[in-house]
C-alpha positions as CSV (number, residue, x, y, z in Angstrom):
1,X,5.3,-55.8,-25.9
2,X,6.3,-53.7,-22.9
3,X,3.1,-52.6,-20.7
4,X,3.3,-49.1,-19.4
5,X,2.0,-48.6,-15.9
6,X,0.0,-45.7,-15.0
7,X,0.8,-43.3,-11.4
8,X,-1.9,-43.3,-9.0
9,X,-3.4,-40.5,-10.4
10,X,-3.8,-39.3,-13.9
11,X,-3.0,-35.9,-15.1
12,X,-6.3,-34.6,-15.4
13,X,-7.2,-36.1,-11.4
14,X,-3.9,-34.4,-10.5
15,X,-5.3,-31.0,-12.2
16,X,-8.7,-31.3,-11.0
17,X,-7.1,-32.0,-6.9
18,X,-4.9,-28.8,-7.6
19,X,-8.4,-26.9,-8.5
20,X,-9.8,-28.2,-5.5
21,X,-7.2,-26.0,-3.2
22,X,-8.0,-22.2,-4.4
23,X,-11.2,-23.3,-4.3
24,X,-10.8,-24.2,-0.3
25,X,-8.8,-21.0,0.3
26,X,-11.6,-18.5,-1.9
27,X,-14.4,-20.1,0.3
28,X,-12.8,-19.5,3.6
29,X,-11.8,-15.6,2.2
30,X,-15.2,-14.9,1.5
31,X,-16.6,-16.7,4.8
32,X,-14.1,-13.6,6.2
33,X,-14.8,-11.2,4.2
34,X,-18.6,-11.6,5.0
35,X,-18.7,-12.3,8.6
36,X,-15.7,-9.9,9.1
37,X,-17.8,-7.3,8.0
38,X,-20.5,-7.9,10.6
39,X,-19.1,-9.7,13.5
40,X,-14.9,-8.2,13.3
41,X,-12.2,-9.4,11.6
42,X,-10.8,-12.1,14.2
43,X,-14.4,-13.7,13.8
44,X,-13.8,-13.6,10.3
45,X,-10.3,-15.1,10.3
46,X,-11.7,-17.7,12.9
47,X,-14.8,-18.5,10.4
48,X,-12.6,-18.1,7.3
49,X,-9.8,-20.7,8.3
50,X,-12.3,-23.4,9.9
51,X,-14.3,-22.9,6.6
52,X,-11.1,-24.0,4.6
53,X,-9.5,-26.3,6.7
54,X,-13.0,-28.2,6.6
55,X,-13.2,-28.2,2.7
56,X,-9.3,-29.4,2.4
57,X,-10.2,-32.3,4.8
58,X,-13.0,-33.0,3.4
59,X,-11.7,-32.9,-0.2
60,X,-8.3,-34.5,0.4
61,X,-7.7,-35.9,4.4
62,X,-11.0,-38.4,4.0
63,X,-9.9,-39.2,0.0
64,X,-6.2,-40.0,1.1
65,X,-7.2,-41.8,4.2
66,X,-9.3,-44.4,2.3
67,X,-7.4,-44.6,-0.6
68,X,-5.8,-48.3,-1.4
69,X,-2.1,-48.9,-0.9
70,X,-2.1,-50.5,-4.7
71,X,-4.4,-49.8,-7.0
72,X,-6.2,-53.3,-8.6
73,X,-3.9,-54.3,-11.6
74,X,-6.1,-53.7,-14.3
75,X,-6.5,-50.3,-13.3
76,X,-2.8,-49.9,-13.6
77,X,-2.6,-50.9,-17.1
78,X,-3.4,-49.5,-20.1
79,X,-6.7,-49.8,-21.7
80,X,-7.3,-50.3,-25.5
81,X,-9.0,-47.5,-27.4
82,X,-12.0,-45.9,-26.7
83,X,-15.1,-46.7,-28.3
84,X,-16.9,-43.5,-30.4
85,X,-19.9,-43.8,-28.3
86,X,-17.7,-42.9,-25.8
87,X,-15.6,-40.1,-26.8
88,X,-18.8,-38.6,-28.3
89,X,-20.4,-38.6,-24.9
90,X,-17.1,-37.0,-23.1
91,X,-16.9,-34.5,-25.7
92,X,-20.8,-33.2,-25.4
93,X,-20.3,-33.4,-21.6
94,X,-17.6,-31.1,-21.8
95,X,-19.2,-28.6,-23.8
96,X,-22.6,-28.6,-21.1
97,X,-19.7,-28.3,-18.6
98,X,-18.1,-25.3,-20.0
99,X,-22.1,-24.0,-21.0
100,X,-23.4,-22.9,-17.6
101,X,-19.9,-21.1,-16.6
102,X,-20.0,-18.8,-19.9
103,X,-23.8,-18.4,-19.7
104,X,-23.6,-16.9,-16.3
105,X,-20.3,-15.3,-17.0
106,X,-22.4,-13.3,-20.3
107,X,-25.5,-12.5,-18.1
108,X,-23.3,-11.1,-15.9
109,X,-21.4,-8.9,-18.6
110,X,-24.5,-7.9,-19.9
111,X,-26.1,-6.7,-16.2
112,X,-23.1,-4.5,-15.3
113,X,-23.4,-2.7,-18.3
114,X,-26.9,-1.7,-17.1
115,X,-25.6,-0.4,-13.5
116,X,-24.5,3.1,-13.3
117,X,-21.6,2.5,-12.2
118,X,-20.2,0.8,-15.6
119,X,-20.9,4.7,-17.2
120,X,-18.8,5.8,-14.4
121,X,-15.7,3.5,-16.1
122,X,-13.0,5.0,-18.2
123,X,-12.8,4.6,-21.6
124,X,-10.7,1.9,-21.7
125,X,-12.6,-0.6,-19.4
126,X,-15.0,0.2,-20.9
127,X,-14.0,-1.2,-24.5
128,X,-12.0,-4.2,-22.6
129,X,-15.4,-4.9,-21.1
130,X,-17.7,-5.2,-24.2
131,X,-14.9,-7.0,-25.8
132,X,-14.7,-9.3,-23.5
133,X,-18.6,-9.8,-23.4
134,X,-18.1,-10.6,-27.4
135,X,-16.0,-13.0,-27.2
136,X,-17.8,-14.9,-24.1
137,X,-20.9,-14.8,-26.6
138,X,-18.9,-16.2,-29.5
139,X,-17.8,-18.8,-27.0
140,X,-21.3,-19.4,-25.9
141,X,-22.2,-19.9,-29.6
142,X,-19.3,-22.4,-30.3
143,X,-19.9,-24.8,-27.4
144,X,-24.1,-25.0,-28.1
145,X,-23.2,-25.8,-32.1
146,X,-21.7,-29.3,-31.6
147,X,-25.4,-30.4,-30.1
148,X,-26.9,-28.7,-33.0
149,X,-24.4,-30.5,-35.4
150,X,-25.2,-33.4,-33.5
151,X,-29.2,-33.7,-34.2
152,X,-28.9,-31.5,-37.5
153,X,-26.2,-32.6,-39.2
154,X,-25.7,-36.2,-38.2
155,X,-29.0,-37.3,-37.1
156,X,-27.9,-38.4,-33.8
157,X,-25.7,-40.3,-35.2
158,X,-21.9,-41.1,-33.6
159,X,-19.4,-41.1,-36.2
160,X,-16.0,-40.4,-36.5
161,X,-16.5,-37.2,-38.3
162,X,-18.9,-35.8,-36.1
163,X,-16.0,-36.4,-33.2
164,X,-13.5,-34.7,-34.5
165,X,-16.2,-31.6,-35.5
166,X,-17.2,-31.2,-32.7
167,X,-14.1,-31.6,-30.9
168,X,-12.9,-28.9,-32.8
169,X,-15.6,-26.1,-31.8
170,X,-14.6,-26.8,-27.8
171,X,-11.0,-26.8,-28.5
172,X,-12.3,-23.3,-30.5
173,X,-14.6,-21.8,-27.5
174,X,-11.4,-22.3,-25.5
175,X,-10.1,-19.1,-27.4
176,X,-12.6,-16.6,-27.0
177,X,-13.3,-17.7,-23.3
178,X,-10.3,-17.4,-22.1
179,X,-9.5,-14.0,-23.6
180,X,-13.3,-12.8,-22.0
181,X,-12.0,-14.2,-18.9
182,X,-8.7,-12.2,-18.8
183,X,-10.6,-9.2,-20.0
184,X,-13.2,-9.3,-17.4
185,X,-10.5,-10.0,-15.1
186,X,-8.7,-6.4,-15.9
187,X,-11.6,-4.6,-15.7
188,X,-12.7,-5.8,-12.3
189,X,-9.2,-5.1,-10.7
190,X,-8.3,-2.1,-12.2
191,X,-12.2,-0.4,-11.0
192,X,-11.4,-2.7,-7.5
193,X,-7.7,-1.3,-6.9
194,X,-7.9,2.2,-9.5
195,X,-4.5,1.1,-10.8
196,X,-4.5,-0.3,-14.4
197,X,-1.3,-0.9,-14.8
198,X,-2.2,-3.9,-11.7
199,X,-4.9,-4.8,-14.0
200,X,-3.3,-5.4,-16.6
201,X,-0.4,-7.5,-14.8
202,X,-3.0,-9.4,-13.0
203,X,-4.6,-10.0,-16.4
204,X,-1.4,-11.0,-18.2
205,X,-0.7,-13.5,-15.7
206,X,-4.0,-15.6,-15.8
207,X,-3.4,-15.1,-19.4
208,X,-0.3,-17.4,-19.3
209,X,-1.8,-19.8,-16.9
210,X,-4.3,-20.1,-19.0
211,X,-2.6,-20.2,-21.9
212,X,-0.4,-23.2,-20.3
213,X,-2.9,-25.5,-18.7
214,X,-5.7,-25.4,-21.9
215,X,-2.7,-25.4,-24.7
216,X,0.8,-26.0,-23.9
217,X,0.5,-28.7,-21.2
218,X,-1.8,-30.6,-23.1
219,X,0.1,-30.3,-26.2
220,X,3.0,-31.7,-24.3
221,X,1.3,-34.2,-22.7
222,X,-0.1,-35.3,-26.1
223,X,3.9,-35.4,-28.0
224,X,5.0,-37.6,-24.8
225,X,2.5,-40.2,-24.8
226,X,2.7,-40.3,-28.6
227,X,6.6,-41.3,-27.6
228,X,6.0,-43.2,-24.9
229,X,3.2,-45.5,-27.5
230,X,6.0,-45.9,-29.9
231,X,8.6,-47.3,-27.6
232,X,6.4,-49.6,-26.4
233,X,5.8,-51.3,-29.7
C-alpha cells in the first residue's frame, strides 16, 4: 500500500493563513481611518501601516521563524478514520463558531432598521435589507437546531445518524448566510458610495468568492482525495 504524504500545511491551515492577511490590512485601515480623522492623514498612514505590519509579523514572521524544517513523520502520514466522538465535537464547534458571527450580524440588521436613516433608503435597499435580515435569521435557526437535535432527539447521544443530521443543517445555514452577507453587503455600499450599480458588483463578487471557498473548492477537494484514496489501495 502506497502512503500518501501530506504538505506542510493542510488546506484548511492554508485558508485560515490567507484569512489572517485582510484581516492585517482592515486593522491597519481602520487604525487610519480613526486616527486620520483626528491627528491627519500621514499620522494615520504612519499608525495604519505599523498597525499591520505588527499583526503580519506577528501572525506569520514569528510562526515561520519557529516552524521545523521537517515535520515529525507521523504527522506526515495519514491517519486512520476519525472516531464519532470526534466528528460530532468538530461539527457542534463549528456551528457555535458560525453562532456569534450571525447573532451579531441579525442584531445589527435589526438596529439599523430602527435609525432614521434606514427610512431615508430607497425602495430597493430597503427590501435587499430585510431580506437579507430573513435569511440571517433562518440561518441563526439552522445552526442552534443541531444542539437541540442533539439533547432532544438523541439524548446526548453520538451516533452516526445524528452526524450526518446535523452536518447537514450547517452545510444548510451556509445558504442563507451567505446570501444575508451579500445582501447586507449591497446595501451598505450602494448608501456608502450612492451608486447601486457598484453595489451590486461589489455584491456579485463576494457572492462568487463565497460561492467558491464554502461549495466549489470543497467539493473539489472532496472528488480528489476520493481519487487520490483509491489509487492508493
Amino acid at each position: 500500500m502506497v502512503v500518501r504524504q501530506r504538505s506542510a500545511l493542510s488546506q484548511p491551515a492554508r485558508l485560515s493563513a490567507a484569512g489572517l492577511v485582510p484581516f492585517a490590512l482592515s486593522l491597519g485601515i481602520d487604525l487610519y481611518i480613526v486616527v486620520g480623522h483626528r491627528f491627519g492623514a500621514r499620522t494615520g498612514v504612519i499608525m495604519g501601516v505599523g498597525l499591520a505590519a505588527l499583526a503580519i509579523a506577528a501572525w506569520f514572521g514569528a510562526e515561520l521563524l519557529l516552524r521545523p524544517a521537517k515535520l515529525p513523520e507521523e504527522a506526515m502520514q495519514e491517519h486512520p478514520e476519525t472516531p464519532i466522538d470526534t466528528r460530532v465535537e468538530h461539527m457542534l464547534t463549528e456551528a457555535r463558531v458560525l453562532l456569534p458571527g450571525a447573532q451579531a450580524l441579525l442584531g445589527f440588521q435589526l438596529a439599523v432598521m430602527l435609525t432614521e436613516a434606514f427610512g431615508a433608503l430607497p425602495e430597493t435597499s430597503k427590501v435587499v435589507h430585510v431580506g437579507s435580515l430573513c435569511c440571517i435569521a433562518l440561518s441563526v435557526i439552522l445552526l442552534m437546531a443541531p444542539a437541540a437535535f442533539h439533547r432532544i432527539t438523541f439524548g446526548g447521544q453520538n451516533t452516526e445518524s445524528f452526524h450526518r443530521l446535523g452536518s447537514a443543517l450547517v452545510l444548510a445555514a451556509a445558504a442563507p448566510l451567505g446570501v444575508g452577507i451579500v445582501g447586507a453587503l449591497f446595501v451598505a455600499v450602494t448608501k456608502a458610495l450612492n451608486e447601486p450599480a457598484i453595489g451590486a458588483a461589489v455584491a456579485f463578487g463576494v457572492a462568487v468568492v463565497l460561492t467558491g471557498l464554502w461549495l466549489a473548492y470543497p467539493l473539489l477537494l472532496r472528488a480528489r482525495d476520493g481519487r487520490n484514496k483509491n489509487n492508493t489501495i
